[in-house]
Structure formats: C-alpha cells, structure tokens
C-alpha positions in Angstrom: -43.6 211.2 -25.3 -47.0 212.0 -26.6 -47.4 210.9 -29.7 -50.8 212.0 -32.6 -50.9 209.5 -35.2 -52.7 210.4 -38.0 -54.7 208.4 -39.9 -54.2 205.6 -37.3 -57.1 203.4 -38.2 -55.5 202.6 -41.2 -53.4 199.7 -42.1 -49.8 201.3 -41.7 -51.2 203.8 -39.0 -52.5 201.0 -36.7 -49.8 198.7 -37.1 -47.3 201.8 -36.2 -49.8 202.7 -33.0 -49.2 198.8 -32.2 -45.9 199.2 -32.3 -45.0 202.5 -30.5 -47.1 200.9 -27.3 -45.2 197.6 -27.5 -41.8 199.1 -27.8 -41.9 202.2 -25.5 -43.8 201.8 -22.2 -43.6 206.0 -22.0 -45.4 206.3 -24.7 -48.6 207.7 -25.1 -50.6 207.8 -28.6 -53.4 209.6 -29.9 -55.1 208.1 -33.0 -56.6 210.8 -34.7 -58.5 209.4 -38.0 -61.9 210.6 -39.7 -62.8 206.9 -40.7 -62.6 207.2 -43.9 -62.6 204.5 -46.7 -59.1 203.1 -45.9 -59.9 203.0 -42.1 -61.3 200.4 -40.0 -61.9 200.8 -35.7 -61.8 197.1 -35.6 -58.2 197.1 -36.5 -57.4 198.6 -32.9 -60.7 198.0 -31.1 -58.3 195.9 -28.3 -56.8 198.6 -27.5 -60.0 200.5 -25.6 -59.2 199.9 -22.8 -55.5 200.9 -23.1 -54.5 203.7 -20.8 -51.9 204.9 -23.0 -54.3 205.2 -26.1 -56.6 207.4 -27.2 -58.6 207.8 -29.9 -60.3 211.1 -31.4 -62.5 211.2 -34.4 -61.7 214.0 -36.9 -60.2 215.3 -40.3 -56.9 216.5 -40.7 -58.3 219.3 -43.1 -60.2 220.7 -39.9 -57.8 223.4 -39.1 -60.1 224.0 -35.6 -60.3 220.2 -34.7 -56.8 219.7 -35.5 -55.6 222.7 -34.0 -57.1 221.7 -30.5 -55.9 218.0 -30.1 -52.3 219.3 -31.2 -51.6 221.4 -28.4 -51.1 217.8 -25.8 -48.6 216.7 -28.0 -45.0 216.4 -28.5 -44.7 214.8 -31.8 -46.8 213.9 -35.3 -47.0 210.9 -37.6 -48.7 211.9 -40.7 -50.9 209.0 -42.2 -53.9 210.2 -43.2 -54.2 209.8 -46.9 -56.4 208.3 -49.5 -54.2 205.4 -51.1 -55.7 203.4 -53.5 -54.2 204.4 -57.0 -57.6 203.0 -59.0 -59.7 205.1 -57.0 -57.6 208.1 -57.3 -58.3 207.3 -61.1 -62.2 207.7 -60.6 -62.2 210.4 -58.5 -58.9 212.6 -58.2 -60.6 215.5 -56.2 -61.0 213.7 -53.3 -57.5 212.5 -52.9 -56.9 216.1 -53.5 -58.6 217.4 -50.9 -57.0 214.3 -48.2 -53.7 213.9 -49.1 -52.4 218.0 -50.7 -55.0 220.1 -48.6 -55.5 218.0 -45.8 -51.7 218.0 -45.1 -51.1 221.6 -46.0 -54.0 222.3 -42.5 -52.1 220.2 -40.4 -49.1 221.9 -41.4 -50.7 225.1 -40.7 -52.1 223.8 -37.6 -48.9 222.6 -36.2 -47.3 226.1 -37.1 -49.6 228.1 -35.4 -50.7 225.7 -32.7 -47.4 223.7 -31.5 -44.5 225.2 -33.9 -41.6 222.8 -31.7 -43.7 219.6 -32.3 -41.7 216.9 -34.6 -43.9 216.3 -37.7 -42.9 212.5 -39.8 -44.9 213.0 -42.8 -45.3 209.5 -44.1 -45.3 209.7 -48.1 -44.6 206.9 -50.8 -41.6 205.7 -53.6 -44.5 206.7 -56.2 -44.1 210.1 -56.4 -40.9 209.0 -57.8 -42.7 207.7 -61.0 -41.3 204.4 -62.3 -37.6 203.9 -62.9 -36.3 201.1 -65.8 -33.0 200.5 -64.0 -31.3 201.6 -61.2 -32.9 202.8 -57.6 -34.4 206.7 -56.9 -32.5 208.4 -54.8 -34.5 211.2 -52.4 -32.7 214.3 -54.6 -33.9 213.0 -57.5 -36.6 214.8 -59.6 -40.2 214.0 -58.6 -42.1 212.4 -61.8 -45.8 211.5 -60.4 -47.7 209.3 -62.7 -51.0 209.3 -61.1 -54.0 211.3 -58.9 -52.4 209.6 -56.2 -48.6 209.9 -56.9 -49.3 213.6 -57.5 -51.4 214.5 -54.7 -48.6 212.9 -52.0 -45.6 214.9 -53.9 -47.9 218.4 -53.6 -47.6 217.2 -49.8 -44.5 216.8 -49.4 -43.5 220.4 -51.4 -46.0 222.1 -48.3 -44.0 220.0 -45.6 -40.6 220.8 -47.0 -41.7 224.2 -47.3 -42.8 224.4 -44.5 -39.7 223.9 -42.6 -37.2 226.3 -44.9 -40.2 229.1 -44.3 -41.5 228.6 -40.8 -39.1 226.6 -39.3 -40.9 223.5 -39.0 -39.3 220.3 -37.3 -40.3 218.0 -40.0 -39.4 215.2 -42.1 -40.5 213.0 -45.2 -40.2 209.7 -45.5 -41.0 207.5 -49.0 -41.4 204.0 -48.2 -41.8 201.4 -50.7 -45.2 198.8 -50.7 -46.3 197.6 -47.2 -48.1 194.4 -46.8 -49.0 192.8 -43.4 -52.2 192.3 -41.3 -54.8 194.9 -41.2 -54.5 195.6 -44.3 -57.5 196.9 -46.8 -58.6 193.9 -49.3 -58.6 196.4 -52.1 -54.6 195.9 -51.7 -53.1 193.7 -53.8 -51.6 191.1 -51.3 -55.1 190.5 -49.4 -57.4 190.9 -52.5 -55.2 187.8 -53.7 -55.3 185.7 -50.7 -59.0 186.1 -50.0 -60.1 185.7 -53.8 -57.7 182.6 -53.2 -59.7 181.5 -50.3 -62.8 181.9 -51.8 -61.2 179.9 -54.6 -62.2 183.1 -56.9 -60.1 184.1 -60.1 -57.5 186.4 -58.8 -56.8 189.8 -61.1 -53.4 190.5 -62.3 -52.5 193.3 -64.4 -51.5 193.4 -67.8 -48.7 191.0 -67.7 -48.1 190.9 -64.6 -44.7 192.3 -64.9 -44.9 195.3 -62.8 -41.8 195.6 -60.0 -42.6 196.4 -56.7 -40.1 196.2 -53.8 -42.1 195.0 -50.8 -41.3 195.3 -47.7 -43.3 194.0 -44.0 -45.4 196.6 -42.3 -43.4 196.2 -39.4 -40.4 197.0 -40.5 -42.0 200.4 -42.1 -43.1 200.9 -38.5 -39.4 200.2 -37.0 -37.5 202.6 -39.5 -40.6 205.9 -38.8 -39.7 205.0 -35.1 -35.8 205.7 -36.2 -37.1 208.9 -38.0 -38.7 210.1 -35.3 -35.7 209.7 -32.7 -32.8 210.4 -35.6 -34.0 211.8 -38.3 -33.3 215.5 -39.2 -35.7 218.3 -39.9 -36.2 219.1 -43.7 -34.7 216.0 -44.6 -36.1 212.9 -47.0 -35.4 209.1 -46.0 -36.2 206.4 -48.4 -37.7 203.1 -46.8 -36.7 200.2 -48.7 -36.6 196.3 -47.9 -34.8 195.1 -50.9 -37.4 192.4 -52.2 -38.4 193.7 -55.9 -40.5 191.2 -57.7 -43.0 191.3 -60.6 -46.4 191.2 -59.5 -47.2 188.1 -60.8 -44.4 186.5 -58.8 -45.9 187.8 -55.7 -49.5 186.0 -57.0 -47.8 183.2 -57.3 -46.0 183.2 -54.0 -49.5 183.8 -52.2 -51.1 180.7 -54.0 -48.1 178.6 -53.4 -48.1 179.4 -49.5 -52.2 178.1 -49.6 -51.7 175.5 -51.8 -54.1 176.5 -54.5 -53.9 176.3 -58.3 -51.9 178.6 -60.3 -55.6 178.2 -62.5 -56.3 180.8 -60.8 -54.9 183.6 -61.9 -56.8 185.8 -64.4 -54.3 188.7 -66.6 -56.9 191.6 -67.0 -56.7 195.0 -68.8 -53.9 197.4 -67.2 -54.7 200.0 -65.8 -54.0 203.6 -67.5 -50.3 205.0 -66.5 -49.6 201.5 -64.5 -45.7 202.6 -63.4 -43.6 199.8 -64.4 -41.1 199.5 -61.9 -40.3 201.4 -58.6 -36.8 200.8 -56.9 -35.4 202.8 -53.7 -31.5 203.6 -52.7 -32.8 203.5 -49.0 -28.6 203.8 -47.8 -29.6 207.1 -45.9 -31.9 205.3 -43.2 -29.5 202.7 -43.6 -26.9 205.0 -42.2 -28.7 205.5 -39.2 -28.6 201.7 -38.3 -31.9 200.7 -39.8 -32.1 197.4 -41.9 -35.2 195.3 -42.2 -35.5 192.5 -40.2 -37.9 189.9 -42.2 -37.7 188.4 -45.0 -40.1 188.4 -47.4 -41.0 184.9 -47.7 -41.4 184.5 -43.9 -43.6 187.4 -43.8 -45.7 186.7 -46.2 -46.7 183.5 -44.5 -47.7 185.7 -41.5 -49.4 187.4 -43.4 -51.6 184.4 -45.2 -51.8 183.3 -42.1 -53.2 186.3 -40.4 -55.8 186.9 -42.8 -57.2 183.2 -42.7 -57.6 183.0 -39.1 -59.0 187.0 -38.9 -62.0 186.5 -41.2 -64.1 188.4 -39.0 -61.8 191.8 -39.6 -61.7 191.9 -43.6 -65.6 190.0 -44.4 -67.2 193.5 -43.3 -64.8 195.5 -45.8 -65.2 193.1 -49.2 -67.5 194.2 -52.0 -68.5 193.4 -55.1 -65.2 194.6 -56.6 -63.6 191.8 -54.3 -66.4 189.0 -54.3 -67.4 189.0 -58.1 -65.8 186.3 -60.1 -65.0 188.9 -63.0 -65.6 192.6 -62.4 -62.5 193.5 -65.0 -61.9 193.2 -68.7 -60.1 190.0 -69.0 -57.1 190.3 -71.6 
C-alpha cells in the first residue's frame, strides 16, 4: 500500500509513520506536512534514508500541490491540524483556515484527483464538548466549546458529506488525549515534565480538576491502522483508553515518576470555556478487536523517560511561554 500521511511531522503523524514502517514491510509512506507550528523534521529525520519514506513539503489547503502528490497513492491519513486549544483562543482564523478549509481541499482534491483512495480523517473527543457523567457516544450531538473544537467538527461535517454526496471512501475517527514522545512542549504532559526538569513552577489550571482520558500515542496509532483495514466508509470510531483522571492527578503522577516536589505545582487562572470532563464509549472500535495495550502508568514512564534522554529534540521548540518561571496569572 501507499500510504500520504498528512501532517506527518507532527507528534501523532510521526509516531503513526513510525509505526506503519515497523508493522508492514509493504508499506510505503509519504509525509506530506507544511511545517507548521506543531511540526518538527527532527522528529523523523532518521528516517532519510528510508526507502520506503518520503517526504514532500506542502499545505493541505493547496488544492494544486495536493492534487499532484495524491494521484501515487492508495490511501490518506488526515493529520494536519492546528491543535493547541490556547492558541486557537488568540487567533481562531488560522485554525480556521488549517483544520475546516484545509480539510474541505483535500477532500476536494481526493474527489477529483483519486475518488477510490481511503481517506482516515483523524479528528478529536472535543468536538463532543464536555460531558458531567456518562461517555459520548459518536451519534451524539456535536457541542464544540472552542476555536479549536469547532474548527475539527466543521471538518468532519465536509468529510461525512463528502462521502453521502460524492461517494467518498472515508472515515472519522475521535480519539481522546495522546501523550508519548515527540510530542510538542506546549502539551500538557511535556510542558510538565520539562518545567519539572528545569525544577520550574509547573501551571495547572483552575483547580486542576479537569478529566481527561489519556491514552499512549501508540496505541492511537494501532487502532487508525484498524480503521484503515476495517473501518467502513462514512462511519465514526471513538478512540478511547479508559484512563480518565483530573489534570492535577496526572501533574502529580509526572513529578512522582522524577522524584521532584509536589512544591511545584502552581494553580493559575482557567482558561475561558475550559471543558470540564471528556469521556468516550469507544465499544465500536472495540468490536473490531482493538483494545489498548498499555497502561497508563507504564507509559507514562516511557514517556518521562524519552523526554529526559531526547533533550536535543524539544530544547529547539521551548519558549518563553515554557522557560519563564510565571508567564500566567497565578490564582
């Protein structure tokens, strides 16, 4: 199969392209990404040399770019997105223009260029909004709380429609929040343990009693493989792990695992529309014989681990915003 991953140089993207190589030797991937804020070449630069890889620079809003590099392949992986809810807060147009109308090309792209490729478009649990009790299930109503959450469910609408209009072999999948290596230090999980490292004040929200069910990148990347083999056209999968936990519990897990102070967590002012809890009924993917195979203690060891010994991959990416002892309104 030849496989275009979009949005590859990103943190799920790359460990997905990783992935794909290691588990299918027939594999070949092309790692389309415009380098944006959330990308980093580093986080595949090993792979250069890799016969089976490629990589093109470009947008996925560049219906003539896009257009060309389609008609090689058999398949699609949509990744490309901006991510970052804060930043979707500051500037909403641009996540806009990546995630609604940069999807809605490729679509167009793939329906005029390669109308029989398999499109995965890779979406999120927040366009769910935040449920008190109980888990979302994918016919539920959409209820998008932010720029972010809003501009992923506009893309989905255009992929859905997409296939009842034109026919289009594709498929959504919501998966709840990734964390592994590669990933950017704006994220939660890495922002924690290098602030930790650095033995800086680590930022927690409000109370720190927002849920999140977490789940190991890798895992993620096992369940879009599954989509891509089983998964049927015009249908939704949730991608859940299983391990919801307060954000300050996950804080507290990362200092724990490095043996640092629990001083060093600093409660800050929330952020505006902060969704209190997400949960996923992910029995559908379940039912195709996915089930995720780490636990979430284990894996976030790995992940501690990974980003102590890879210094040289996130010291490039940190800013102010991640090195200043106290860039937020402390509560």
């Amino acid at each position: 199969m030849r496989l275009l991953v979009t949005g590859g140089l990103g943190f799920i993207g790359s460990n997905f392209i990783r992935y794909a190589l290691s588990k299918h030797a027939d594999y070949e991937l092309i790692c389309f990404d415009k380098i944006g804020i959330g990308a980093n070449p580093d986080s595949l630069k090993d792979l250069e040399t890799e016969e089976r890889y490629k990589f093109i620079k470009g947008d996925i809003a560049d219906f003539g770019v896009v257009s060309e590099v389609l008609r090689e392949v058999d398949a699609v992986v949509n990744f490309a997105a901006e991510t970052h809810v804060d930043r979707s807060i500051a500037d909403p147009e641009s996540f806009f223009e990546s995630n609604t109308l940069g999807t809605f090309t490729l679509l167009e792209a793939v329906r005029n260029s390669n109308p029989g490729a398999k499109v995965v478009h890779v979406s999120t649990d927040e366009v769910y909004g935040d449920i008190p009790i109980g888990s979302s299930r994918e016919g539920d109503p959409l209820k998008p709380s932010s720029p972010y959450s809003a501009s992923k469910a506009a893309a989905e609408m255009f992929c859905l429609a997409h296939h009842r209009t034109y026919g289009l072999n594709v498929t959504v999948t919501r998966c709840t929040n990734n964390f592994g290596p590669y990933q950017h230090p704006e994220k939660l999980i890495p922002k924690t343990i290098i602030r930790a490292r650095l033995n800086l004040p680590v930022p927690v929200y409000g109370k720190g009693t927002n849920v999140r069910d977490w789940i190991y990148v890798l895992d993620h990347c096992e369940a879009l493989d599954l989509t891509l083999k089983r998964g049927k056209a015009g249908e939704i999968y949730n991608i859940s792990s299983g391990n919801e936990l307060p954000n300050i519990r996950v804080v507290e897990a990362i200092l724990k695992t490095m043996r640092k102070s629990g001083d060093l967590v600093a409660f800050v002012e929330d952020r505006p529309g902060h969704d209190l809890r997400y949960s996923l009924d992910s029995s559908k993917i379940r039912s195709l014989g996915w089930t995720p195979q780490h636990s979430f203690i284990e894996a976030l060891g790995e992940t501690v681990k990974w980003y102590l010994e890879n210094e040289w991959w996130w010291k490039p990416l940190i800013d102010e915003k991640i090195l200043h002892p106290t860039p937020w309104k402390l509560r």
